[in-house]
C-alpha positions in Angstrom: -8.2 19.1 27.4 -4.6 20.2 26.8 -3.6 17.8 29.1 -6.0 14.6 27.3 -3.9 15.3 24.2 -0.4 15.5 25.9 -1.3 11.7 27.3 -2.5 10.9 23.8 0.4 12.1 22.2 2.9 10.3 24.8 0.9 7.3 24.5 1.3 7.5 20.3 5.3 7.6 20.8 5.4 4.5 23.0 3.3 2.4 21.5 4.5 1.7 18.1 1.2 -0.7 16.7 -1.6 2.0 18.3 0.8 4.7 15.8 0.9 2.2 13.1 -3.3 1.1 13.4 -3.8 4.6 13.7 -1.8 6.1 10.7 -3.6 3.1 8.9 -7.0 4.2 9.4 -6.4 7.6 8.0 -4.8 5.4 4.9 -7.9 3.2 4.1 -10.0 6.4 4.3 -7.4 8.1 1.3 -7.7 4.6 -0.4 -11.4 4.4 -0.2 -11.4 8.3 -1.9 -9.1 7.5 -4.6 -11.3 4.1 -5.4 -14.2 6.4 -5.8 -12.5 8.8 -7.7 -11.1 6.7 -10.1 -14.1 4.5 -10.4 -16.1 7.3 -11.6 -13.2 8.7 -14.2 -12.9 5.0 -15.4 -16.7 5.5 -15.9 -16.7 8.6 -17.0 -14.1 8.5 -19.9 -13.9 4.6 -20.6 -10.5 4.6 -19.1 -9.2 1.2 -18.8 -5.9 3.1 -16.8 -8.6 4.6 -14.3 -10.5 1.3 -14.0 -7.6 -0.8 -13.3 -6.2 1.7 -11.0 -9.8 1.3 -9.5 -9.2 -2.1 -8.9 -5.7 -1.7 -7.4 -7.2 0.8 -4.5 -9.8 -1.1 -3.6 -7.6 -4.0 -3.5 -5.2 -2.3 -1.2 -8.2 -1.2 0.8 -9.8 -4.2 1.6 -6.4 -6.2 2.7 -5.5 -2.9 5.2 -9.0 -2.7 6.7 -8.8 -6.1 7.2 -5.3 -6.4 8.8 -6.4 -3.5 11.4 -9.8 -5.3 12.0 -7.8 -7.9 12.8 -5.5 -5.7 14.8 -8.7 -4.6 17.4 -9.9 -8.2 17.5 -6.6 -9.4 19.0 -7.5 -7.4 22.1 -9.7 -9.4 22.4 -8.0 -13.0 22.5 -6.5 -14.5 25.0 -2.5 -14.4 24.7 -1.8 -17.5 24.0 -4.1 -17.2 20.9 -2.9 -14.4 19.4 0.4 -15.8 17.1 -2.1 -17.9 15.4 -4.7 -16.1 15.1 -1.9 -12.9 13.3 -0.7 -16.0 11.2 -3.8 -16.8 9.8 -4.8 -13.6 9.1 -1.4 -13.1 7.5 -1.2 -16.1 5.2 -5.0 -14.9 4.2 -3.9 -11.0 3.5 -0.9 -12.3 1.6 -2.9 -14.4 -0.8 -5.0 -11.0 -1.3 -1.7 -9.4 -1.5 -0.4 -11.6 -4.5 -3.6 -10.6 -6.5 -3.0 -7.0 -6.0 0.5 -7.1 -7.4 -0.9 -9.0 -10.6 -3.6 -6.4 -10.9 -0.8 -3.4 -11.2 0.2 -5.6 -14.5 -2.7 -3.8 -16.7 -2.2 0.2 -15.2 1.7 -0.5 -16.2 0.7 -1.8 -19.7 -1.3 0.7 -20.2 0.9 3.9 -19.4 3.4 2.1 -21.4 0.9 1.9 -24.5 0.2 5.9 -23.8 -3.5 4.6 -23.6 -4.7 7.3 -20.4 -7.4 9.0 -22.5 -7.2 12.3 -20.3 -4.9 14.9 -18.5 -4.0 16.4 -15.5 -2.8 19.9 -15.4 0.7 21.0 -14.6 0.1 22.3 -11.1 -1.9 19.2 -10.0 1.4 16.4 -11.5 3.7 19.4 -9.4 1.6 18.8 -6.1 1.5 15.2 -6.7 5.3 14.6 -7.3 5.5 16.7 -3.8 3.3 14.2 -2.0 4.6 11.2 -3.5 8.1 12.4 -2.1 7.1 13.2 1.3 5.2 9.6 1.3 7.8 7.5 -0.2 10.2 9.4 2.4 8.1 8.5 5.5 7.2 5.5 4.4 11.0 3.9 4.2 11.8 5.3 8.0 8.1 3.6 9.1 9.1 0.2 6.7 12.6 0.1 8.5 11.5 0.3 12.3 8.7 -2.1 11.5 11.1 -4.6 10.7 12.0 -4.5 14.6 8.8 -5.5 15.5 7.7 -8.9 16.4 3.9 -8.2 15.6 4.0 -9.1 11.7 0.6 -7.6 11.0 2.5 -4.5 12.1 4.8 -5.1 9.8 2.2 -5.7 6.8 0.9 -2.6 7.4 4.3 -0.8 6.9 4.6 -3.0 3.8 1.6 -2.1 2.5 2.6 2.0 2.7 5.6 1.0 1.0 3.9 -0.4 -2.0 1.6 1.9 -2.0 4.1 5.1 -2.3 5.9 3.1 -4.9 2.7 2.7 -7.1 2.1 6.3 -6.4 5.6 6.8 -8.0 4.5 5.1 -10.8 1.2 6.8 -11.4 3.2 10.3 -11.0 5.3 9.0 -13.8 2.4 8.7 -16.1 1.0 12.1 -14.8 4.4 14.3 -15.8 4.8 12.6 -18.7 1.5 13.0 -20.1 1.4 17.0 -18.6 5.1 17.4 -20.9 3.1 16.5 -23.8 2.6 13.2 -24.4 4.2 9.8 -24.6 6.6 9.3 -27.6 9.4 6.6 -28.8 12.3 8.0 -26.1 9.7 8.3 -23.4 8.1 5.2 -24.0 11.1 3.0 -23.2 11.8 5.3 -20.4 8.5 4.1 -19.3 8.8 1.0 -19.9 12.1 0.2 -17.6 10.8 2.3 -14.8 7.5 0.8 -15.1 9.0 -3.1 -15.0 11.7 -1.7 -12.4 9.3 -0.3 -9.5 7.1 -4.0 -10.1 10.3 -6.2 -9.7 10.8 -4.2 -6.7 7.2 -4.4 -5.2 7.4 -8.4 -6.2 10.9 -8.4 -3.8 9.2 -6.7 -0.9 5.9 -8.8 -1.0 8.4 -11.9 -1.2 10.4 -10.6 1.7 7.2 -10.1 3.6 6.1 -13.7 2.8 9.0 -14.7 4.6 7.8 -13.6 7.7 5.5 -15.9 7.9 7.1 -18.2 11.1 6.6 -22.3 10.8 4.1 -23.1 13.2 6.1 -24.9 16.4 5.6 -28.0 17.1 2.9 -29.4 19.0 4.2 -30.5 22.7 3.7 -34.1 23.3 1.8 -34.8 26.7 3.7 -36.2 29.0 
């Protein structure tokens, strides 16, 4: 048994896209928790912040489950198949992609407006800022080696973990601000550049990643 997971592990550090599929399993499981979880506070309390943010995970959710689908279907192809069949995909996910970053519009506007209409506690925003580090962290070393890759649903992936830890910076914002007492004038300006800073920068990584996308070659003329 010892031995199975020595192979497993080896394999994991040589095979960058079976790490990458596999991290991103783990990651639409999380996403599919925090849909739930924020569908039933958006419920609970009437919280537009909750229901948008709703929106936004299952969002994310759908476009990663559907770039590793994708992923395990390639195995599947033939070869000479397979840069079409990641393009298509790609375009596709990248449409979805553009629709998530509009969604985070209404979350933004509405930490901005101090309209959350509940708390968290000190401990929890402490334990979140911890996470969010650790994810923002790992997700910059993953989104830089991905780059090197010349799979570009690999490279979504990565992408998608980056925007993801930066919208988890964002809803940490709104959680230590609202656990230090509240939003007021001095704080809500704050807000409001950080909030409009970490979109323009998620709009510049999505654009980036749209520039993957390779023109098709030409078709050969028969001879």
């Amino acid at each position: 048994m010892d031995e199975k997971i020595k192979q497993f592990a080896k394999m994991h550090r040589q095979n960058y896209l079976l790490t990458t599929v596999t991290f991103s399993m783990f990651s639409i499981l999380t996403g599919f928790i925090f849909t739930v979880y924020n569908g039933v506070l958006g419920a609970v309390f009437r919280s537009l912040w909750s229901g948008s943010i709703c929106v936004y995970y299952l969002m994310l959710t759908g476009i990663r489950a559907t770039v590793v689908y994708s992923q395990f279907r390639e195995m599947l192809l033939h070869r000479e198949r397979r840069a079409a069949h990641r393009r298509k995909v790609y375009i596709a996910t990248h449409m979805a992609l553009i629709l998530m970053n509009i969604s985070l519009i209404v979350p933004a506007a509405v930490m901005v407006a101090g309209g959350r209409s509940y708390t968290y506690g000190l401990i929890p925003a402490i334990a979140m800022a911890a996470y969010t580090t650790y994810r923002i962290t790992m997700s910059i070393v993953h989104f830089k080696r991905s780059r090197r890759s010349s799979n570009i649903l690999t490279a979504e992936l990565r992408t998608l973990n980056m925007i993801d830890s930066l919208v988890a910076v964002l809803t940490l914002q709104n959680a230590l601000i609202i656990a230090n007492g509240g939003m007021n004038g001095s704080m809500q300006t704050l807000s409001a550049w950080t909030s409009a800073g970490i979109l323009f920068v998620i709009v510049v990584i999505t654009v980036c990643s749209l520039l993957l996308i390779r023109p098709k070659p030409p078709a050969r003329q028969a001879k």
